[in-house]
FIVEX-725724 format. One record per atom (N, C-alpha, C): x, y, z; residue in three letters; residue number from 1. Coordinates in Angstrom, 2 decimals. Layout:
<recs>
+---------+---------+---------+-----+-----+
!       u !       v !       w !  aa !   i !
+---------+---------+---------+-----+-----+
!       X !       Y !       Z ! ALA ! NUM !
...
+---------+---------+---------+-----+-----+
</recs>
This chain:
<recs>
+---------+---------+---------+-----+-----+
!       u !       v !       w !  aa !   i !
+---------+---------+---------+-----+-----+
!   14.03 !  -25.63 !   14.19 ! UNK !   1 !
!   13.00 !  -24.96 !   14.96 ! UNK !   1 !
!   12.74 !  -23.59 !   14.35 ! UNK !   1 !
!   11.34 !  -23.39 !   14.21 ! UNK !   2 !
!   11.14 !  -22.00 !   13.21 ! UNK !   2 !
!   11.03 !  -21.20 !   14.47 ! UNK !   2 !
!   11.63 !  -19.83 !   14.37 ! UNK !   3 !
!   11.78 !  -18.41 !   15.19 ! UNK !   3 !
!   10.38 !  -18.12 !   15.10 ! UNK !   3 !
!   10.30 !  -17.64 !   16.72 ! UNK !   4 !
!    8.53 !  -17.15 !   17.32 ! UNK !   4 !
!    8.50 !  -15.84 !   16.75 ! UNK !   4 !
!    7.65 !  -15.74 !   16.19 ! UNK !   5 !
!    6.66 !  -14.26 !   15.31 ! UNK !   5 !
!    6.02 !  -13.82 !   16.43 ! UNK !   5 !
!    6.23 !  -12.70 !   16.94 ! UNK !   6 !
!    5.28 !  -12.32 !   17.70 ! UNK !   6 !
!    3.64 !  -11.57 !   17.14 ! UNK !   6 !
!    2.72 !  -11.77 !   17.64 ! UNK !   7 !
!    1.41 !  -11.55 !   17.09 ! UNK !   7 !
!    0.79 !  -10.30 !   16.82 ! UNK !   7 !
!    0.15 !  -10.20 !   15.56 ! UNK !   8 !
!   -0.14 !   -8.81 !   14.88 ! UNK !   8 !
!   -1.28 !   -8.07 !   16.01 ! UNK !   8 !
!   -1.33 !   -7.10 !   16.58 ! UNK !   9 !
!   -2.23 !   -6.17 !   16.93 ! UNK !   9 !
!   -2.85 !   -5.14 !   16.25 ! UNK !   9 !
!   -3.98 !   -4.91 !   16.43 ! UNK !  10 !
!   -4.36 !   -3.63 !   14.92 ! UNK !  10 !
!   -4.27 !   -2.31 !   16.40 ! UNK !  10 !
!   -3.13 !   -1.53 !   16.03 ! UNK !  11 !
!   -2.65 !   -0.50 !   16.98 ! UNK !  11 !
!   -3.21 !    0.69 !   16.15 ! UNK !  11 !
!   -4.41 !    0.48 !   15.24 ! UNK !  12 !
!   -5.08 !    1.17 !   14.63 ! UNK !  12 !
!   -6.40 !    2.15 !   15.75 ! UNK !  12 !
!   -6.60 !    1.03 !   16.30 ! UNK !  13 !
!   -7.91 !    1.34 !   16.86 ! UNK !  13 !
!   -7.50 !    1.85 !   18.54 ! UNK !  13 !
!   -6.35 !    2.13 !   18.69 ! UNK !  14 !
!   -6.07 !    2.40 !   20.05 ! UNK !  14 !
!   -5.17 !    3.62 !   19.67 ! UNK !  14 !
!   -5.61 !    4.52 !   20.22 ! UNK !  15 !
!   -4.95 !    6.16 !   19.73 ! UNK !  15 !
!   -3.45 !    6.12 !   20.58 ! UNK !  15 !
!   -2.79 !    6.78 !   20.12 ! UNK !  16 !
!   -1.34 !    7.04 !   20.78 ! UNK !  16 !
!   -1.80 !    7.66 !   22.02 ! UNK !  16 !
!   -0.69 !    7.70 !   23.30 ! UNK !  17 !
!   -0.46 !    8.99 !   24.07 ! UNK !  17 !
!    0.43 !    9.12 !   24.36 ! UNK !  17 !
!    0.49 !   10.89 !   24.35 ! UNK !  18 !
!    1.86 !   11.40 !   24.86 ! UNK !  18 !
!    1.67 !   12.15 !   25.99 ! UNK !  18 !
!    2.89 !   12.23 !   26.54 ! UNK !  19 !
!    2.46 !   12.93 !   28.00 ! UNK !  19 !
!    4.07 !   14.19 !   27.88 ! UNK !  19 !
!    3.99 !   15.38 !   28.10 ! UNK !  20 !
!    4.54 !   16.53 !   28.78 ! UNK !  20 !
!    4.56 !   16.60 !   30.51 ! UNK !  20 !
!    5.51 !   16.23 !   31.20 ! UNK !  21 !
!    5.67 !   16.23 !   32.72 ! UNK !  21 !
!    4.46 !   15.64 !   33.40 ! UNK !  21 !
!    3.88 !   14.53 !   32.67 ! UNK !  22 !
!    3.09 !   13.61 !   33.25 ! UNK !  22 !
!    1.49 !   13.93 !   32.99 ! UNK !  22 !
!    1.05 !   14.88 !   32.39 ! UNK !  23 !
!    0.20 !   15.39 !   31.48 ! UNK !  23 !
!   -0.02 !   15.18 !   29.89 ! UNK !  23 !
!   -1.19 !   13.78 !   30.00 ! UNK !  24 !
!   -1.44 !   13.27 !   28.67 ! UNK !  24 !
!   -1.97 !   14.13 !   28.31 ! UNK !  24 !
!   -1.13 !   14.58 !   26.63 ! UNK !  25 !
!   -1.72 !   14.98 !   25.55 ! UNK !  25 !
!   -3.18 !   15.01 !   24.90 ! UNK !  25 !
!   -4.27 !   15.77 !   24.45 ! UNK !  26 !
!   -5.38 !   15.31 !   23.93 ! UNK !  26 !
!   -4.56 !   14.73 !   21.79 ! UNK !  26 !
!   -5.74 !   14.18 !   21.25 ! UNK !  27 !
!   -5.29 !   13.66 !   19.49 ! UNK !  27 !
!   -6.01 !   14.68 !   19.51 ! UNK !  27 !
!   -6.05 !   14.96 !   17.90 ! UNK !  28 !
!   -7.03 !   15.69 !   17.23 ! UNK !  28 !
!   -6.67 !   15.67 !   16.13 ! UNK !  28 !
!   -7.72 !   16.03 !   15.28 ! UNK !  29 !
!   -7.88 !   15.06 !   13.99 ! UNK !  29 !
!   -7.00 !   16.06 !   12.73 ! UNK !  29 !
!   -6.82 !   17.55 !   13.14 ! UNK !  30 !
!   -6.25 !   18.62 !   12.39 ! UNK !  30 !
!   -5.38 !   19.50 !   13.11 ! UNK !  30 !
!   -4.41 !   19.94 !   12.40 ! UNK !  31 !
!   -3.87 !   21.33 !   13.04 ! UNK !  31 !
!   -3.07 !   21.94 !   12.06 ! UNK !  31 !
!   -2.47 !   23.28 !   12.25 ! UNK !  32 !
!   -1.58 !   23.73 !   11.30 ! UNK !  32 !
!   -0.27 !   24.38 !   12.24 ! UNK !  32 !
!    0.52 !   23.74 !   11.43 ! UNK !  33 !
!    1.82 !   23.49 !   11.86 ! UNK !  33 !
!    2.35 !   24.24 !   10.87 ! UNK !  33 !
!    3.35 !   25.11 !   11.33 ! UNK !  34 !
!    4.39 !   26.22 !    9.96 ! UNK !  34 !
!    3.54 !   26.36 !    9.06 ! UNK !  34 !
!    2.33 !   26.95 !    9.32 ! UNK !  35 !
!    1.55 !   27.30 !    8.22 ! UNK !  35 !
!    0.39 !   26.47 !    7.37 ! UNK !  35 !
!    0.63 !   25.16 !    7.28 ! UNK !  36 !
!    0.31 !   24.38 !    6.72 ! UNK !  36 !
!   -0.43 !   23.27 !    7.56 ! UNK !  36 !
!   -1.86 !   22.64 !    6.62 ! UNK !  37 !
!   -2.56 !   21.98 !    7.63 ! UNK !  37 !
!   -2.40 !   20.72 !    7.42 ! UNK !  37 !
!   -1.81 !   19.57 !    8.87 ! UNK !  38 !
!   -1.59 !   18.30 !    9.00 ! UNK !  38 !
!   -3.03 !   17.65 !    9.48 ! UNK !  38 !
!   -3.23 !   16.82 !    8.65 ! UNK !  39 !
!   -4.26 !   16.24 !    9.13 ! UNK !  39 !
!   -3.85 !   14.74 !    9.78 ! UNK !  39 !
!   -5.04 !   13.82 !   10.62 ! UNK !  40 !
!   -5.13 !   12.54 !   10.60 ! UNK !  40 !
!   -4.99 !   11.74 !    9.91 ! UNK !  40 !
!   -5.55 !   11.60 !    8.98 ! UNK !  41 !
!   -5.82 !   10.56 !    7.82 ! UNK !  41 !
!   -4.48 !   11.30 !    6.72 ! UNK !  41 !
!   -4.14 !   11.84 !    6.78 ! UNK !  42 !
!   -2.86 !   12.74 !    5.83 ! UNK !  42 !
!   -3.13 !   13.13 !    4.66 ! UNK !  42 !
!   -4.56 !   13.67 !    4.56 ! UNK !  43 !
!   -5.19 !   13.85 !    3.15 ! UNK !  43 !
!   -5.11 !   15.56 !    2.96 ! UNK !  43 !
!   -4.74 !   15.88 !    1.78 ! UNK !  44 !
!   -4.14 !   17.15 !    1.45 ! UNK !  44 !
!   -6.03 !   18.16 !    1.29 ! UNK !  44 !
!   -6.80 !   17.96 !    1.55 ! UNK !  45 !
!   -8.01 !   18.36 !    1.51 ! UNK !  45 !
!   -8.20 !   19.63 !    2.13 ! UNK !  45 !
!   -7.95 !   19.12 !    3.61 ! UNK !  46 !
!   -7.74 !   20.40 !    4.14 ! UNK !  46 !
!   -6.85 !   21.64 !    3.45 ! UNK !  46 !
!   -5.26 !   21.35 !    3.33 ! UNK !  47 !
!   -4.47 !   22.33 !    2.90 ! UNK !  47 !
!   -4.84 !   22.96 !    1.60 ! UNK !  47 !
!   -5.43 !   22.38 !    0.78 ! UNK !  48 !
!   -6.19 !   22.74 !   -0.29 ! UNK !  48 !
!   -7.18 !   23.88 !   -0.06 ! UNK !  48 !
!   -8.12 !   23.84 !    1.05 ! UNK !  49 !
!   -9.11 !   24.63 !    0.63 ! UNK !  49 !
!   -8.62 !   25.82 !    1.90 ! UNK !  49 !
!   -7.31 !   25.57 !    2.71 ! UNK !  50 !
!   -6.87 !   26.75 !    3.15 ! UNK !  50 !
!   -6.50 !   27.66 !    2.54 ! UNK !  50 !
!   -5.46 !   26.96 !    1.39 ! UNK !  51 !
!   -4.77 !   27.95 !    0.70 ! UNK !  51 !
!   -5.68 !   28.42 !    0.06 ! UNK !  51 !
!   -6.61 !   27.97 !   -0.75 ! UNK !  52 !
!   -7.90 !   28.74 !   -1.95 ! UNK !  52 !
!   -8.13 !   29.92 !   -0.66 ! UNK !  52 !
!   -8.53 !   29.53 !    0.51 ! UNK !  53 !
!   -9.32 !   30.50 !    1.51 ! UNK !  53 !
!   -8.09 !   31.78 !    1.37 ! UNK !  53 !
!   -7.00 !   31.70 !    1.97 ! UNK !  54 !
!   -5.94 !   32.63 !    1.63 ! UNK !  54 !
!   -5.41 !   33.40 !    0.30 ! UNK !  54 !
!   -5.57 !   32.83 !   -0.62 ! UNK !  55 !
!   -5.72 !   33.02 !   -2.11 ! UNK !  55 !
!   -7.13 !   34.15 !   -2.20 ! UNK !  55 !
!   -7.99 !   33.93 !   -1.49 ! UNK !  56 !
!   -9.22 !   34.54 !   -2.12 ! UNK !  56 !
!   -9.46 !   35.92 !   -0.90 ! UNK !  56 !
!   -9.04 !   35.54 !    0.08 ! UNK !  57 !
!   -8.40 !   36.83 !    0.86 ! UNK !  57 !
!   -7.54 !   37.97 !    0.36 ! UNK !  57 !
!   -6.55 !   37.43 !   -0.17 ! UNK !  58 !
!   -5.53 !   38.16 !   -0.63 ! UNK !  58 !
!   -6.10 !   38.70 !   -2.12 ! UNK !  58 !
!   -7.03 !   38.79 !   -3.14 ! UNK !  59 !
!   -7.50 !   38.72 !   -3.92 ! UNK !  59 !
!   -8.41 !   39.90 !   -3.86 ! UNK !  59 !
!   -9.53 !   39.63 !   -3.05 ! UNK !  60 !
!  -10.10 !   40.21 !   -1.80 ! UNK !  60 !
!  -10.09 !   42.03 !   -1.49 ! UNK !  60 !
!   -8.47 !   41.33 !   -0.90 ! UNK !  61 !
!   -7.33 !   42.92 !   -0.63 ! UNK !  61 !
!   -7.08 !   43.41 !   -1.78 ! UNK !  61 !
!   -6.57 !   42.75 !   -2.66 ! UNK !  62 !
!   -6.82 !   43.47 !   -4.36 ! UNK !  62 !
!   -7.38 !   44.50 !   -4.81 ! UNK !  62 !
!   -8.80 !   43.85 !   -4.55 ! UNK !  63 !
!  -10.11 !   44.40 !   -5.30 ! UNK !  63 !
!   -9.91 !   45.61 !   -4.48 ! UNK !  63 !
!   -9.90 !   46.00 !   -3.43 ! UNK !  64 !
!  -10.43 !   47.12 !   -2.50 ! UNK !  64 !
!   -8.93 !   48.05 !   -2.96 ! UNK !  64 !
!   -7.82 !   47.70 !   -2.88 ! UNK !  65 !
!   -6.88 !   48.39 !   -2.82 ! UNK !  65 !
!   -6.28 !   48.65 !   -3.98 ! UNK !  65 !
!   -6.51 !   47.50 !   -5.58 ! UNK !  66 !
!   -6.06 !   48.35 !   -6.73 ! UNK !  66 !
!   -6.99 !   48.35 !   -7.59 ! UNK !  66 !
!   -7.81 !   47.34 !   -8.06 ! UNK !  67 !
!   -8.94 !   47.51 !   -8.86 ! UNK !  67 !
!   -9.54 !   48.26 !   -8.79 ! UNK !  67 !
!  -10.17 !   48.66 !   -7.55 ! UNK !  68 !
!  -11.19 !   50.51 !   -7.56 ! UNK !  68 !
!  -10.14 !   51.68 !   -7.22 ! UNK !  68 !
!   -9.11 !   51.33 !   -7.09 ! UNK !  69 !
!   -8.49 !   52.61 !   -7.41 ! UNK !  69 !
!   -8.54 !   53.56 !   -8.65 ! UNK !  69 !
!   -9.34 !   54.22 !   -8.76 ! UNK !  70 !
!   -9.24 !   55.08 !  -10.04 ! UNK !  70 !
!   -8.10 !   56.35 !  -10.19 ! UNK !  70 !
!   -6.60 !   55.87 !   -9.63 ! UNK !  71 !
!   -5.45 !   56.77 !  -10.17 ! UNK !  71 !
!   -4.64 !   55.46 !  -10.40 ! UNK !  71 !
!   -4.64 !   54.49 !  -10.86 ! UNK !  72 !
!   -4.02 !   53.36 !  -11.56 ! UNK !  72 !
!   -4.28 !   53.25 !  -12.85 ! UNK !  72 !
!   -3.72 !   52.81 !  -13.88 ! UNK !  73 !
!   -3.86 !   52.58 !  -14.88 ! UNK !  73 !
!   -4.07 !   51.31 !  -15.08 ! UNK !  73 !
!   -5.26 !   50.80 !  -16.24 ! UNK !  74 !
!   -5.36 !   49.16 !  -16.48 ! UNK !  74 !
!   -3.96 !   48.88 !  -16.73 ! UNK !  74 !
!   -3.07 !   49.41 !  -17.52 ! UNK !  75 !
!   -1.94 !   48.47 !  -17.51 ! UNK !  75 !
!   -0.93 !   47.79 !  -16.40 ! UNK !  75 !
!   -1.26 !   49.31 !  -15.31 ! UNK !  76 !
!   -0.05 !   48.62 !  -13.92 ! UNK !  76 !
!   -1.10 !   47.95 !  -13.51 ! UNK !  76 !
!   -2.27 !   48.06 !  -13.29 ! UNK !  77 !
!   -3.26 !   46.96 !  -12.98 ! UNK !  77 !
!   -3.18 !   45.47 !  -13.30 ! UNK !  77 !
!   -2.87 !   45.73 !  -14.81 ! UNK !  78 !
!   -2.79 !   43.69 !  -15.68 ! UNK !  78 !
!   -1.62 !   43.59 !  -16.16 ! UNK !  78 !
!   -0.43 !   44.36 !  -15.07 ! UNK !  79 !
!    1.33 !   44.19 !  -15.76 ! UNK !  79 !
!    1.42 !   44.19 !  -17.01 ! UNK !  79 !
!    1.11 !   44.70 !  -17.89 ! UNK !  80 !
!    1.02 !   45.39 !  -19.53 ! UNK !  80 !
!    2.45 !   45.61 !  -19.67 ! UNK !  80 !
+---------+---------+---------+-----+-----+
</recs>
């Protein structure tokens, strides 16, 4: 006698829920967690164009704080 398989469901199309003291959770498709952004689909897309966004912030702060400084020297400027 062959052992009963129980039957495939696509648990794709039916979202999880969680509940906190009887208060279901909302999904959502993004968030950032320790910094870093988790998506749905688990595609690094997002975290990519955060960090560029942070990268170009900090860059940004650069420009204003050593590049137009005119009591710096180009060399402490381009670590010479």
């Amino acid at each position: 006698m062959a052992p009963l398989i129980p039957p495939v469901y696509a648990y794709d199309s039916i979202p999880p829920v969680a509940k906190i003291h009887c208060n279901a959770l909302s999904t959502v498709d993004k968030f950032c967690y320790f910094g870093s952004v988790v998506t749905s689909t688990n595609s690094f897309d997002a975290e990519i164009y955060a960090r560029m966004g942070k990268a170009a912030t900090a860059f940004g702060q650069l420009r204003l704080r050593v590049w137009n400084n005119h009591y710096l020297s180009l060399g402490l400027k381009t670590c010479r």
